[in-house]
C-alpha positions, -999 to +999 in steps of 0.1 A: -422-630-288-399-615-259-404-579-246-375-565-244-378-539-223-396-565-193-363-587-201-338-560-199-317-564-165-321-530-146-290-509-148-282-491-118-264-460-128-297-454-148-318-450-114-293-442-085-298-405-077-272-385-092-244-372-072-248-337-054-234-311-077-206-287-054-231-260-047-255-287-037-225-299-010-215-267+001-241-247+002-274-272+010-299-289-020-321-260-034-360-258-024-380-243-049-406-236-030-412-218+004-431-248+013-401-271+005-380-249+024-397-246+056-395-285+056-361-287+052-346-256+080-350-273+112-363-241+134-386-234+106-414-226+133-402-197+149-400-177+113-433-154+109-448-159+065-427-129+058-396-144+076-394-172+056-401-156+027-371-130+032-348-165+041-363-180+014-350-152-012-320-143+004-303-178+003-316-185-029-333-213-017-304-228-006-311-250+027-281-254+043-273-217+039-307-205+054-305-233+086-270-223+098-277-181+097-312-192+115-297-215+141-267-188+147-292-159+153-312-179+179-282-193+201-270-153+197-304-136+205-308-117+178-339-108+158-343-139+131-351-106+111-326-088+115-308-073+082-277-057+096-250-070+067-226-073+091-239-088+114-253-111+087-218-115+078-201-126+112-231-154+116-220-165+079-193-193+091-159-197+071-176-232+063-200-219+038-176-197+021-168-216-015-134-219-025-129-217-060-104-251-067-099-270-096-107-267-128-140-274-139-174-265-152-187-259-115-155-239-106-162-215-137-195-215-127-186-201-089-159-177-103-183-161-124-208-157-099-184-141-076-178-118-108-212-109-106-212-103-070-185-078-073-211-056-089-234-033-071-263-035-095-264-063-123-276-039-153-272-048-192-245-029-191-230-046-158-235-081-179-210-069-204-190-060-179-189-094-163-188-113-193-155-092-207-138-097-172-142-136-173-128-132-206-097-113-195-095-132-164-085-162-190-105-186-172-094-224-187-119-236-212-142-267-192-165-285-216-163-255-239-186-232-213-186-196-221-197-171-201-229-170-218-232-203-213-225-203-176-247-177-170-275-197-182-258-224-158-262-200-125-296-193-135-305-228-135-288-233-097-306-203-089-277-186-077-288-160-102-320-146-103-341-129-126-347-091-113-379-078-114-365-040-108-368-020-143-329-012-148-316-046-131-313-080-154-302-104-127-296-107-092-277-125-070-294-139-033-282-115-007-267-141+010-248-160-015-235-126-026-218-123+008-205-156+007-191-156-027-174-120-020-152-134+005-134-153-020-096-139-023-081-168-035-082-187-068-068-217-083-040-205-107-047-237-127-088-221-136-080-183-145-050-161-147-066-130-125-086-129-097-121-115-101-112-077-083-084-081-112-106-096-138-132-068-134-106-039-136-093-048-166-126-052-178-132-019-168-103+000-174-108-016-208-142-005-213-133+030-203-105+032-225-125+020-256-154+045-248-154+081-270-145+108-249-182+119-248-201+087-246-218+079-212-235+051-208-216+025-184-200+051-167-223+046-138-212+009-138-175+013-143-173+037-113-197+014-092-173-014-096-139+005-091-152+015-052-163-020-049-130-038-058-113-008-047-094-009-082-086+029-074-068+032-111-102+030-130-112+064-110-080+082-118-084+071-156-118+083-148-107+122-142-078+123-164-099+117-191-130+136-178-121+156-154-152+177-135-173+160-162-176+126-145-200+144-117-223+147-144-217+111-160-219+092-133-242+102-104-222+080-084-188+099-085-186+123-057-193+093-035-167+072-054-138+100-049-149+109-013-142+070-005-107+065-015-083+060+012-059+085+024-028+061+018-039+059-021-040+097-019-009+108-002+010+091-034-014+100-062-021+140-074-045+130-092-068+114-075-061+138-050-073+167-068-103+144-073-113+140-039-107+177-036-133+185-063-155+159-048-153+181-015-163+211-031-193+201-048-203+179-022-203+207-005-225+231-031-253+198-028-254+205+007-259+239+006-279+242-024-301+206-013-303+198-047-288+168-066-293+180-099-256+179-119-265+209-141-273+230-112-241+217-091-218+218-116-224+257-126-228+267-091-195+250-082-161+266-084-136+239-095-114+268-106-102+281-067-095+245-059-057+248-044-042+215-025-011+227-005-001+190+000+013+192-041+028+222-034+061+222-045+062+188-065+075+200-098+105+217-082+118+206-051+115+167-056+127+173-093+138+137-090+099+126-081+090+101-110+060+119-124+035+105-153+025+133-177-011+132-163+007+140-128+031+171-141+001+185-159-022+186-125+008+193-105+017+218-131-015+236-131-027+232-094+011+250-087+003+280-112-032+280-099-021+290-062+006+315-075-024+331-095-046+335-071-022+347-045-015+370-073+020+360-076+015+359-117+057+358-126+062+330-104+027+312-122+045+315-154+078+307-144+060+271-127+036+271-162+074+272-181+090+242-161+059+221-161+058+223-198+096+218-199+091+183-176+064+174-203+090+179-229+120+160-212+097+128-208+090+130-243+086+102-264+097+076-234+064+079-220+030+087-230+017+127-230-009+137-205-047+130-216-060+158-240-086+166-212-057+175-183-036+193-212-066+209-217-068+225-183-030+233-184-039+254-214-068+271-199-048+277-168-015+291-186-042+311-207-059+330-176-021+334-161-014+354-198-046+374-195-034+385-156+001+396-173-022+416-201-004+393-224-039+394-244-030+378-281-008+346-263-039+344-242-063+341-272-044+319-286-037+294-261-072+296-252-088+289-281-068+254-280-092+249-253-124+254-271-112+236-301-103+205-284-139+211-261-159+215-294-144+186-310-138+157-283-165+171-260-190+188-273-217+174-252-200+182-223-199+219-199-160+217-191-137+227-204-162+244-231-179+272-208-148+285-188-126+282-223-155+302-241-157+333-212-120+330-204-114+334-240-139+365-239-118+383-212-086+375-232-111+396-259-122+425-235-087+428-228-071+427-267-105+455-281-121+424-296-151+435-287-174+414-318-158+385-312-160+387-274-198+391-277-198+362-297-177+337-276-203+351-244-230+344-266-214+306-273-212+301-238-249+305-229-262+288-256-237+257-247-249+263-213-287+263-216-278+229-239-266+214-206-296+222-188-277+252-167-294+282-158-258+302-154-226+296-167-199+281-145-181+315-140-210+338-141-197+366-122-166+369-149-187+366-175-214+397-161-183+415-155-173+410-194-208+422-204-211+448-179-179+463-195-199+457-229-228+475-218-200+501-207-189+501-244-219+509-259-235+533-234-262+512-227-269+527-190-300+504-188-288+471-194-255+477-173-278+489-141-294+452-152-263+437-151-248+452-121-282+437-103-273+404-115-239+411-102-249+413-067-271+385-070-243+360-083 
């Protein structure tokens, strides 16, 4: 009887080596070990153990990669250690930078890479993130590969690696994260969005779908706004938080303080940002402490004036204006009259910002309930000033209500709507209820980990009045102690 399988003719696609995948071509065959990879870099010899361990991580193995960057810091002179990214990057040649053409299961593959590379850390939350924007980038389906699937893919490649830090899943080799970043361009025929584009609607999604006192992500969503400079995310960021986002994300003061002036001189919003950003940038310098609680109640948002808006709402009547813009331009405007005590004109501005807000009506969407929040408590402290005490009450305690009930996790606008509130009290002989909106305020404060309430001076003036009230001598000469201390 015949053998078949010592008769069978030899078929050659079963044994020639299979063709180099595009990662292969472009960027080099992987090693997948150090010792494979020393034999394959040509100056291999001049790299120390540690050396070629750091060249070893950093290209992901990736031969080609590691030989080029080696070969153009020796004809340069410069330290084969050397990490200086850009000096990495200018010794990175155009030829290694992918180009994402075509439409197939490799092409995915490199435009969700460069998905991932668009984020600064590559947390659980950052996954979601990346998986959602290849998703709304509407990348065309290749051999049914999801991004899941693709992931799994990259892993494989090892142009994503496992982390072994305790918040990080993955990670992407330093120097295929460079590389990958450069890419600007993308075939229309694989996705409808660029990656910067992809990941901003992921975000901007993300944010949008979040409750209005939920956290978690925030970090990420701001992280990857400064990277792909996607600017919008960080104004949706305020209008919807406001001063709150210093303590969500303890990446935000650095995130506002980067935006360029050319975004700024056409956006109030972001520009009140930065401005708030400045100020308490400024308390965590003088203070040396990072700790939000401590920042945020020793920083006064409420004094923060920006000439540069000055004059919006009236003289460039014609300006187009979103709501979110009238109601910061609105209450910056009445702001600066109020503190120059010029309290008619602060109404009069309060009056046509609110009359703007009506005339867009149902054309466009109303401001967020966060900046018509601080119009409130704005046009509230502006009543108070004109000893218009019950109005003052009134449109205060919109504040609280909408703090207690959207954000009730959160200091602002809870703590300056509870002691403003107070002082409308002082000012309208409520004394019962004035004691118990103070009494609100540090309770809610201690909550949020703050030792004083945002306005503590107003609030020691309320209960030094109290104290007054009641001829309580000894706790007034307590409180006029704490006075000079605040």
């Amino acid at each position: 009887m015949t053998d078949d399988h010592t008769n069978r003719a030899v078929n050659p696609h079963e044994t020639a080596t299979p063709p180099p995948s595009t990662f292969d071509a472009q960027w080099g065959p992987r090693a997948y070990s150090e010792a494979e990879f020393a034999a394959a870099i040509e100056r291999s010899d001049v790299l120390s153990e540690s050396e070629l361990t750091q060249f070893f991580t950093c290209a992901g193995g990736r031969t080609r990669v590691a030989d080029i960057l080696l070969r153009s810091r020796l004809n340069a002179g410069v330290p084969v250690a050397d990490t200086d990214p850009d000096r990495i990057d200018a010794q990175l040649p155009p030829a290694l930078t992918p180009v994402v053409d075509g439409v197939s299961r490799e092409s995915a593959a490199l435009f969700l890479l460069t998905l991932f590379a668009w984020t600064s850390r590559i947390t659980s939350v950052a996954v979601d993130l990346v998986h959602a924007a290849y998703v709304a980038a509407e990348v065309t389906d290749t051999a049914n590969a999801t991004a899941e699937d693709l992931t799994s893919f990259l892993i494989d490649e090892g142009l994503l690696t496992i982390s072994t830090g305790p918040d990080e899943v993955f990670a992407v080799p330093a120097l295929i994260r460079m590389l990958v970043r450069r890419n600007t361009a993308i075939d229309p025929r694989l996705a409808g969005k660029n990656p910067r584009e992809a990941l901003g609607a992921a975000a901007a999604d993300t944010f949008g779908r979040q409750r209005a006192d939920e956290r978690s992500g925030l970090v990420e969503v701001v992280d990857v706004a400064v990277e792909t400079r996607n600017w919008h995310i960080l104004e949706r960021a305020w209008a919807r938080r406001s001063v709150n986002v210093f303590l969500d994300a303890s990446t935000a003061v650095e995130a506002y303080l980067s935006v360029p002036e050319d975004v700024l001189a056409t956006n109030p919003i972001l520009t009140l940002a930065r401005s708030a950003a400045r100020r308490i940038d400024s308390t965590r310098l003088r203070l040396r402490t990072d700790d939000g609680p401590t920042l945020l109640a020793a920083t006064d948002f409420d004094s923060i004036v920006v000439p540069e808006l000055h004059g919006l709402l009236r003289e460039e009547a014609a300006l187009p204006l979103s709501a979110d813009e009238v109601a910061v331009v609105t209450t910056l405007e009445a702001r600066t009259h109020r503190l120059n005590r010029e309290n008619r004109l602060a109404l009069e501005i309060l009056k046509a910002g609110r009359d703007r807000l009506r005339h867009l009506g149902l054309s466009h969407p109303g401001p967020t309930l966060m900046l018509q929040s601080e119009l409130n408590l704005e046009h509230g402290r502006n009543l108070i000033v004109a000893g218009r005490f019950p109005e003052a009450m009134s449109m205060l305690q919109r504040v609280v209500q909408f703090a207690e009930i959207y954000t009730p996790n959160s200091p602002h606008p809870l703590l300056p709507g509870l002691v403003e509130t107070a002082l409308a009290g002082m000012g309208h002989g409520h004394g019962s209820e004035m004691d118990r909106n103070l009494d609100r305020a540090r309770e809610a404060a201690s909550r949020f980990g703050m030792e004083a309430l945002p306005d503590e001076h107003t609030a020691l003036c309320i209960e030094l009045m109290r104290s007054l009230d009641r001829l309580d001598l000894a706790a007034a000469e307590q409180i006029v102690s704490a006075l000079d201390t605040a």
